[in-house]
N, C-alpha and C positions, 0 to 999 in steps of 0.2 A: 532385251535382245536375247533369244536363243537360237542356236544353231546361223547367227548370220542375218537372223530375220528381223527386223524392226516394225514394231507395230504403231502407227500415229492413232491418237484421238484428234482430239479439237483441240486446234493450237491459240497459242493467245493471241490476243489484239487490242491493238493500245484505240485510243480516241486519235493521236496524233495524224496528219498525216502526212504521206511523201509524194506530193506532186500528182500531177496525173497520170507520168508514166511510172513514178513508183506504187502507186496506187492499182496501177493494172496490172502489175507483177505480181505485186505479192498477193492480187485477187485470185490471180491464176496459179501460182503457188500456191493458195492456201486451197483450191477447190481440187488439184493435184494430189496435194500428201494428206489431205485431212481425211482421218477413217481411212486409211489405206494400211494396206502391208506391204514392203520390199525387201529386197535381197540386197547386204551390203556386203563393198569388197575394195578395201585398203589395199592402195598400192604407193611404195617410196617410189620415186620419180630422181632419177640424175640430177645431180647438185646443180646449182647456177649460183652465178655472184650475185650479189645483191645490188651492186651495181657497176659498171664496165667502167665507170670513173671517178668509182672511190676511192679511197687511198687503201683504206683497210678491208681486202678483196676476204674476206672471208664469206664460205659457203651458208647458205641456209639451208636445214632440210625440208625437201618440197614433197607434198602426200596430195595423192588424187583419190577420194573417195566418193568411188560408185553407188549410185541408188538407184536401184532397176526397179519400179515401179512393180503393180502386178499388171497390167495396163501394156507394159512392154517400154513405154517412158523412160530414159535413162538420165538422171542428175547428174553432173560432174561438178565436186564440191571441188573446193583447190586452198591450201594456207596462201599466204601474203605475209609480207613484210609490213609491217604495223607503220606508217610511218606516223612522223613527230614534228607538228611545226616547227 
């Protein structure tokens, strides 16, 4: 990455698969960013609790990162809370 730019090759790809509508995603995903160049751009986002009826309301930090395609396309990537059986 320089200057903000990310450049994709050819992404991997397992044998496994997910379904037929994860199958169509990530087809269209992959014909998307593959051999592409975009523009990225990190933004922190206003806290939230992690849940409204936790006991232990503590914040997580939430980040929204843009990927503006060359295309004009825009990705919005987003973190999450991992949860844990």
């Amino acid at each position: 990455m320089k200057d903000y730019t990310l450049l994709v090759g050819s992404g991997p790809q397992t044998l496994m698969g997910c379904g037929v509508t994860g199958n169509r995603i990530e087809g269209e995903l992959a014909k998307l960013i593959s051999n592409s160049q975009s523009t990225l751009s990190l933004s922190l986002q206003p806290s939230q609790s992690i849940s409204p009826t936790a006991d232990d309301q503590t914040d997580m930090p939430r980040y929204n990162l843009l990927q503006t395609m060359e295309t004009a396309e825009t990705l919005v990537w987003q973190n999450e809370v991992k949860k844990i059986p």
